[in-house]
N, C-alpha and C positions, 0 to 999 in steps of 0.2 A: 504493500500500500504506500509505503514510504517511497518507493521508486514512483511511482505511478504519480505522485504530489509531487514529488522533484521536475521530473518529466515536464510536464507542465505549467508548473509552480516558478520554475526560474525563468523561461522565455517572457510570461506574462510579467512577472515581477519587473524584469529588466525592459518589457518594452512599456509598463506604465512609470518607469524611474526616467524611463529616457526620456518621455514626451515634455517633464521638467527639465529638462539640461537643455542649456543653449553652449556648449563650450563643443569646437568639436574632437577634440582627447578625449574628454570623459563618454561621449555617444560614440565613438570609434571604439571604446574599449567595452563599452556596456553589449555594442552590436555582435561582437564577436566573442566574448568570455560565453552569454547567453546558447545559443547555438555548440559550441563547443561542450559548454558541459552539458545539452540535452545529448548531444553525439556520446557519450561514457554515459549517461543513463541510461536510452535506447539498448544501450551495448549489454549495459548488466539486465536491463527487463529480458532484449533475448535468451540470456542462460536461468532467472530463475523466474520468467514469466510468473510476475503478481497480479495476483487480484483480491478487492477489497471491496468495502463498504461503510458508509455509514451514514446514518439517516439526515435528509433533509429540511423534509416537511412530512407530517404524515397528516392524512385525510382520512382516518378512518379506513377507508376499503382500501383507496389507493393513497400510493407512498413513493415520495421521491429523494429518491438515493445519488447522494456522491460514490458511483461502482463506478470499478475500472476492472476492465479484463486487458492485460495483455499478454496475448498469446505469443508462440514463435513469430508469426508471420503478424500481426502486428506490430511486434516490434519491430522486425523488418521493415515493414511502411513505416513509423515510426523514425526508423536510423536513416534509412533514403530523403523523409523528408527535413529530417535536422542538418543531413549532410549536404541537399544542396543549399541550405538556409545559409547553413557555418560558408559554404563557398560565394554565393552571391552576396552574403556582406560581405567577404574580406575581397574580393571583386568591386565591391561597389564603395570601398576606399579610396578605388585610382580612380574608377570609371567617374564619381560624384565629386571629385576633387576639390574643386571649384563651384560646387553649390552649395548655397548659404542655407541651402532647405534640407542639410543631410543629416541633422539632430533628428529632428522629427520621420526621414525617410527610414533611418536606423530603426527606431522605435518603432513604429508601425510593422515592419518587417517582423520585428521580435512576437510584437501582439499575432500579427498574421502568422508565423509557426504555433506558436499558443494554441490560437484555435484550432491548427490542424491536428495537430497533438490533443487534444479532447477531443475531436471528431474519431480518433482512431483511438483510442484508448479507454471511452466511453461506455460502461453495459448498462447506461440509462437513457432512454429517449430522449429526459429532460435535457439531460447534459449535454448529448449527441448535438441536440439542437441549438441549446447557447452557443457551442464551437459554432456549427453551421453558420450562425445569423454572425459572429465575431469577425466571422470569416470575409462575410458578404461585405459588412462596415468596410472591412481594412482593407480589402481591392479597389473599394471604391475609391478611396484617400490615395492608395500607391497609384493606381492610374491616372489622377486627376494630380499627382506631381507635379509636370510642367502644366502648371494653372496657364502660364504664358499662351504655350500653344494653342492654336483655333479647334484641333479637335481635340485634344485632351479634356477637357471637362467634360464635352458632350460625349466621350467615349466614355468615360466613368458612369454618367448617370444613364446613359446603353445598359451597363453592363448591372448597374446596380437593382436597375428596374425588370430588367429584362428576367435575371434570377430571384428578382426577391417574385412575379408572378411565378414563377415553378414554386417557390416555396409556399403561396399562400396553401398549394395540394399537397405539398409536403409534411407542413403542421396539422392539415387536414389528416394527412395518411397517418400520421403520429399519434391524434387523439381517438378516431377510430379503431387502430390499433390495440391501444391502450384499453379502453374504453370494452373492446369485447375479449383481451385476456384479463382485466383486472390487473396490469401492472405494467409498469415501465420499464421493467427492468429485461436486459434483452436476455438473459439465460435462463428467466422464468420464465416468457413468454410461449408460452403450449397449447398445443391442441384448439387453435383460435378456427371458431367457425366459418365452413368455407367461403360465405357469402361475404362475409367481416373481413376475411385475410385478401379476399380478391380485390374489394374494393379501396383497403386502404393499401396495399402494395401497387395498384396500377397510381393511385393518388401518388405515393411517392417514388415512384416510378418517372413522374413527369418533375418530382420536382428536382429530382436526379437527373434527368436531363436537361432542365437548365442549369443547372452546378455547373455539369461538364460539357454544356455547350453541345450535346449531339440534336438530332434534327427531331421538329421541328425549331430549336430553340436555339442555333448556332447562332445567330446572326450577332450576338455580342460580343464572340472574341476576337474576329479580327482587326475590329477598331480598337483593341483594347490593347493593340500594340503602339499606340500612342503615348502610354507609357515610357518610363525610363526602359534602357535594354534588361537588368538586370532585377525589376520585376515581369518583364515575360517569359523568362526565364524560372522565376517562381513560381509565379501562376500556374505556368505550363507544364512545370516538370513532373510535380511529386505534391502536390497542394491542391490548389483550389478545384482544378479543372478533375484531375484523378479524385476527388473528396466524395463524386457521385455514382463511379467504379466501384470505389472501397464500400460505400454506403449497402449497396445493392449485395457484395458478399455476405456483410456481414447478418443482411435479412434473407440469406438465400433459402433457407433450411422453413422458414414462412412462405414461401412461392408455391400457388396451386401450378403443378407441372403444366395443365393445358394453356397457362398464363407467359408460358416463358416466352412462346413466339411472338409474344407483342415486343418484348425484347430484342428477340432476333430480328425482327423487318427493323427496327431504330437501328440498331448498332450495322445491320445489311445497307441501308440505304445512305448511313452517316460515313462507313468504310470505303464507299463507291464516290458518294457523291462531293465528299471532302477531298476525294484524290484528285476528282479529277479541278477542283477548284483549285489543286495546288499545284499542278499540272500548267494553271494557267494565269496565275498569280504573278502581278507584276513587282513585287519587292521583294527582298532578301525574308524579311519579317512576315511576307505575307504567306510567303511559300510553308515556312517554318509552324506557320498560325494553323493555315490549313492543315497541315500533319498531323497537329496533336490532335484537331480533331478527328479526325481520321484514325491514330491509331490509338482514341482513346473507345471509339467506335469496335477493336478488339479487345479492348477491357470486357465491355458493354456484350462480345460476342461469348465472352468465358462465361458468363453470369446467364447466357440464355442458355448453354448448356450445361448449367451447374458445374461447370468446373471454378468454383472460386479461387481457389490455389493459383491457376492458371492465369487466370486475370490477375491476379494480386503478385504474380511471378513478372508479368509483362508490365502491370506501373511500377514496380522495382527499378525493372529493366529499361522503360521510357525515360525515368527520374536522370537517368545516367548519361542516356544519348541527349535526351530535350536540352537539359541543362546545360552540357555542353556546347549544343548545335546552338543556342540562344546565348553563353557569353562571345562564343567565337564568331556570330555576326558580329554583336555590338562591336568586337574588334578588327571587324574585315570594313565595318561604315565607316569606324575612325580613322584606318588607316587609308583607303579610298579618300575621304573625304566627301561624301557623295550624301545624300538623305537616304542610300537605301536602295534604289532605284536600280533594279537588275539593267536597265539600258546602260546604267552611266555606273554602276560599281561593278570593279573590276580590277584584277590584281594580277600578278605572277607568282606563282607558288615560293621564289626566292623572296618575293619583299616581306613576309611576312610566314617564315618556315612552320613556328609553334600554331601561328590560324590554318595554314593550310592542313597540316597534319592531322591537326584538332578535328577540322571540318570533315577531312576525306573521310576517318574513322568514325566520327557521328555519324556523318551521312551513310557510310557502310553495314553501320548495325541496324540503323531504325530503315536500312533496305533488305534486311535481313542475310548478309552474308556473312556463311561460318568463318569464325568460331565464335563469331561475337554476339555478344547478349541478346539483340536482338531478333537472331536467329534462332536460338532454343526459345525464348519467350511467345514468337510466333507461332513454331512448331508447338507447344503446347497446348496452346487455346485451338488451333486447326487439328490437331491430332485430338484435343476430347470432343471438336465435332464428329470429327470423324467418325469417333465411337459412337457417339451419342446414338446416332441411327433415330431420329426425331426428327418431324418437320422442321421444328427449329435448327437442328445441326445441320440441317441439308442446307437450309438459306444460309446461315452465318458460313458455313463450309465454302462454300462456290463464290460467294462474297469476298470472301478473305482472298481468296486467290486471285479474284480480280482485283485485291485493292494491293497484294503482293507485287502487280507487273504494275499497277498507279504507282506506288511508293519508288518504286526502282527505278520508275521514267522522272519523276518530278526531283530523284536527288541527284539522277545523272544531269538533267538540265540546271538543276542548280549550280553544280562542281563545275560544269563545263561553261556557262556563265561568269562565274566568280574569277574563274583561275585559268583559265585558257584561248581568251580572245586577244591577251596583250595591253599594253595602254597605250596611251599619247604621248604620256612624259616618261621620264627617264624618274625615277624612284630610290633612293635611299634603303636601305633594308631597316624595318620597324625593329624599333627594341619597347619591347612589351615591359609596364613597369610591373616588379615584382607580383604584387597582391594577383594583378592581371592571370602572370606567366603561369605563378601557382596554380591559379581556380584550374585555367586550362588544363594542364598537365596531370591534376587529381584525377578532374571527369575524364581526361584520355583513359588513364590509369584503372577508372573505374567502368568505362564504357568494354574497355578487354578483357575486362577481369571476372563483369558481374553473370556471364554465361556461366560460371562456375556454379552458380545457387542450384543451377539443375541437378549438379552430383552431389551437393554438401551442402543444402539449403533447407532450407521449414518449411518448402512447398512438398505439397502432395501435388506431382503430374504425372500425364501418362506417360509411359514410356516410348521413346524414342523409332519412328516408323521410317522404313528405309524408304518405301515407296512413297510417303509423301514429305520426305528430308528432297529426294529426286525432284519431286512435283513442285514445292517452292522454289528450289535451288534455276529451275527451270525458267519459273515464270519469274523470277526478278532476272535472270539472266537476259529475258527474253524483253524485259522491261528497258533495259539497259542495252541492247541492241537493236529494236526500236527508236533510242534516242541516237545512239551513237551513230547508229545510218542516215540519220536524219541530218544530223549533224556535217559527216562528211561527206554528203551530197549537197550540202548547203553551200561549203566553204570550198569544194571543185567550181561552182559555179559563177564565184565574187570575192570580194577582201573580206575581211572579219571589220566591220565598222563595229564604233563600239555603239552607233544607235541605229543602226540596220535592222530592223524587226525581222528582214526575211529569214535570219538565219536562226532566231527564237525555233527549239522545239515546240513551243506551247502553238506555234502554226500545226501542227499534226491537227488539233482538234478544229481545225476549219473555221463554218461558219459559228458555232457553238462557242469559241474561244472567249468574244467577250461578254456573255452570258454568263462562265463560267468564272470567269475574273473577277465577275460583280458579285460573287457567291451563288448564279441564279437567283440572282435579283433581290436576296431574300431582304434584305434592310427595306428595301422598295414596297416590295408586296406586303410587308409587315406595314410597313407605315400606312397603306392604303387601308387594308383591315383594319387597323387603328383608326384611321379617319371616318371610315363606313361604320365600324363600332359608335364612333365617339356621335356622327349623324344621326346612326338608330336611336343610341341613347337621349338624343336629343329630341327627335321627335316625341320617342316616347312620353318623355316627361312632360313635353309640350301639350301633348294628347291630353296626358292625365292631369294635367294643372286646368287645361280648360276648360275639359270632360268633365273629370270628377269633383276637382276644386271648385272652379269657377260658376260652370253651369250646374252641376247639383249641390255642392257644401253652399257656397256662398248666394249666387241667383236663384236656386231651390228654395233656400232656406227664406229669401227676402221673399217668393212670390209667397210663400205659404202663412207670411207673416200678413201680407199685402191680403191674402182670400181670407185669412182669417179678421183682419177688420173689418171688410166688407160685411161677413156674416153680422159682426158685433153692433155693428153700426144700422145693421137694414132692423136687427131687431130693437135696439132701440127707436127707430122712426116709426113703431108699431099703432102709436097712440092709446088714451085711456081703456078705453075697451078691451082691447089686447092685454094691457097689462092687467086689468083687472083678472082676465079670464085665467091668464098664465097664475095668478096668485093665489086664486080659487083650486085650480087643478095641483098646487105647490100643497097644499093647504091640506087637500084630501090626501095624497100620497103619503106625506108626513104621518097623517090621520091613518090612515091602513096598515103603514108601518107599524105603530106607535101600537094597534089593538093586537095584530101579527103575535110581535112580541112578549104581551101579556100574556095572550091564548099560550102559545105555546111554553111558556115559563110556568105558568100557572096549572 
């Protein structure tokens, strides 16, 4: 229990100490001691996995508990997410140099691991869900960093609004939950009836898929590369975006089986359709943006065929390339000097050795070529479709494989962009400053190394299929020869300009290309829904203000007041007579009453 409070207990501590510090020694040292010591907590929860409790509030039936479960492979997410935490602050030393706004980026950063760290360490909904919402705050504050920039705020409140609607069915799915096991606590949670488990797991379901941005709900991450480089790197790697992957495991053992294939069509159509937007992605960031969606889409694909291990094996294994592939842009735009811009950034593999390395090897794994991480990670989640033998393993199966020849095509066009067209000027070779060379050289370190979890790791996965190791090995081969042909029939044809669009791979997808750029339009057609919404809504209320306020509360009520004086008034203009009679007949009734009464008492 003591680890599981440490865990925790120190990132929050240190990043609500740092939002008071304006010196930036003390918030350089606060950002990095933080992270460092959850990396040796993580370490010891792996070998003696605790768990605890103890009471919060209790209500009589239901009760809400400070529980933490950390298992092996918790802690593993866990260690993935403090480690790229520890490396993108001591990265974001040199990167933020010169920003007077790095006290408070520090902090935020710390709160923002915090949360993730109770999101994963969590065996109470309550709790789950404070991380969650801690979470959503603190993207929103790291995105909307450069305040300066034109889209920076407005990507922040994208992203903040866009996720806090999936959570409104998330808290939804929570109380329901709750609500028909009698408890929040997730290793009590039993035998929930099936109508109760269906409807609050599709609820959170959806709001898992705006966490991590798969479809229909993507359209907030890749403005949220407006951001500094080294929170999209956060975001992306082993935190926020994977926080709705991890979710979905850890309620997988709740899923009515017939239910997973609502799973599999999201994670099949986010796998395809994120590729191919990365395929045609005009920025360094934007390419990198579309991927995680895409291969958070095979997280999404482990969890439809209940392989949780697998999925929790492959955001491991993302945590290591993402991270990577996202400091070694920010240091391929610095050294370029460019905004980003695949036309105009562009290098020699000699001006800048430690990016280029960095990159080839990110880009190698998260295309999955042995022996690296991203290769057994792959293999996994497509080898327990394979098992699965379920409609859902069929879609997620034949999915994965076409998003294995997208990944392979969109990192060859990236490599081959960055590092192979030449430039205009004559270049210096970059010396990366220290904090920089480190981050890079860790994630290389751990991008090669993290394939190892498959023989000496805390996942349970299937084992290892020669025929479909062949079948992947194939299709990113084949992804990667697709581009390469493309490439050098471009470059027999003309010169290599560096703003030459003919020679872009992302021409393969024709007329589709800028369809696919603009995400398929989705900010577009979202904004339309939204405006057709906010019309309906409008009329509606329009309707019922005039309908039911106006013309029956308010004009109802006035004529009915208007007929009833009429009445009042026509009887008073009755004359003597009249009144007499009415007095006389007042007189009797009273009289009948009045004998009634007697009779019967008597």
């Amino acid at each position: 229990m003591t680890l599981a409070l440490m865990l925790i207990g120190v990132p929050a501590l240190a990043g609500l100490a740092g939002l008071l510090v304006r010196g930036r020694g003390p918030a350089r040292a606060l950002a990095l001691a933080a992270p460092a010591v959850a990396i040796v907590v993580a370490a010891a929860c792996a070998a003696a996995s605790p768990t605890g409790a103890f009471t919060l509030a209790d209500f009589g039936s239901v009760r809400v508990s400070a529980a933490f479960d950390l298992s092996p492979t918790a802690s593993a997410v866990a260690l993935a997410s403090s480690t790229v935490a520890f490396l993108v602050q001591l990265y974001s030393t040199a990167y933020l140099r010169t920003d007077p706004r790095y006290p408070p980026f520090a902090a935020q950063v710390n709160l923002f691991l915090a949360a993730m760290l109770l999101v994963v360490a969590a065996d109470d909904l309550v709790l789950l869900l404070i991380g969650w919402e801690v979470m959503g705050a603190c993207s929103y504050l790291l995105i909307a960093h450069y305040a300066t920039l034109p889209k920076a705020p407005g990507a922040a409140a994208k992203a903040f609004l866009v996720t806090r609607f999936g959570d409104v069915a998330f808290v939804l799915g929570v109380m329901i939950l709750a609500a028909a096991a009698g408890s929040f606590r997730l290793s009590e949670i039993r035998d929930v009836p099936e109508g109760a488990a269906a409807a609050a797991m599709l609820l959170i379901l959806f709001g898992c898929i705006g966490k991590s941005a798969q479809f229909p709900l993507q359209i907030w991450l890749p403005p949220a590369m407006a951001g500094p480089t080294p929170v999209s790197a956060l975001i992306h790697a082993a935190t926020m975006v994977a926080a709705g992957a991890y979710v979905l495991t850890r309620l997988l053992p709740l899923w009515p089986a017939e239910l997973l294939v609502a799973v599999a069509v999201v994670a099949a159509v986010t796998m395809v359709g994120a590729g191919l937007c990365a395929l045609a992605a005009s920025d360094v960031k934007g390419v990198l943006a579309w991927s995680t969606v895409s291969q958070v889409g095979f997280m999404f694909a482990g969890v439809a065929v209940a392989a949780g291990d697998a999925a929790l094996f492959h955001l491991v294994s993302h945590a290591a390339f993402k991270g990577l592939l996202f400091l070694t842009a920010g240091t391929v735009i610095a050294v370029a000097a460019t905004d980003g811009s695949l036309r105009t950034t562009r290098l020699r593999p000699g001006d800048s050795p430690p990016a280029f390395w960095a990159m080839t090897i990110g880009l190698a794994s998260m295309a999955g070529l042995p022996p690296l991480g991203g290769f057994f990670s792959k293999e996994t989640v497509l080898g327990a479709a394979y098992e699965a033998g379920t409609p859902a393993g069929v879609v997620v199966f034949w999915a994965g494989v076409g998003a294995s020849i997208l990944t392979a095509a969109y990192a060859a066009r990236l490599w081959l962009l960055l590092f192979w067209r030449g430039t205009d000027r004559e270049k210096s070779r970059a010396r990366l400053a220290g904090p920089e060379a480190f981050s890079l050289w860790a994630l290389t370190i751990s991008t090669l190394g993290v394939g190892a979890l498959y023989y000496r790791g805390p996942f349970t996965v299937p084992e290892l299929h020669g025929d479909l190791m062949a079948l992947l090995l194939l299709a990113t081969l084949g992804g990667f020869a697709v581009v390469g042909d493309w490439w050098w029939r471009a470059h027999r044809r003309g010169s290599r300009s560096a703003t030459d669009d003919r020679f872009d791979p992302a021409r393969l997808l024709g007329r589709t290309r800028p369809a696919f750029a603009a995400g398929l339009y989705g900010e577009r057609l979202a904004a339309k829904a939204t405006r057709a919404l906010a019309r309906a809504a409008s009329l509606g209320a329009r309707a019922l203000d005039e309908r039911l306020v106006d013309r029956t509360a308010v004009e109802g009520s006035a004529r009915a007041t208007l007929a009833a004086a009429r009445e009042t008034a026509a009887g008073h203009r009755g004359g003597l007579a009249a009144y007499l009679r009415l007095s006389a007949a007042g007189t009797l009734v009273v009289a009948a009453v009045a004998i009634g009464v007697s009779l019967w008492h008597g």
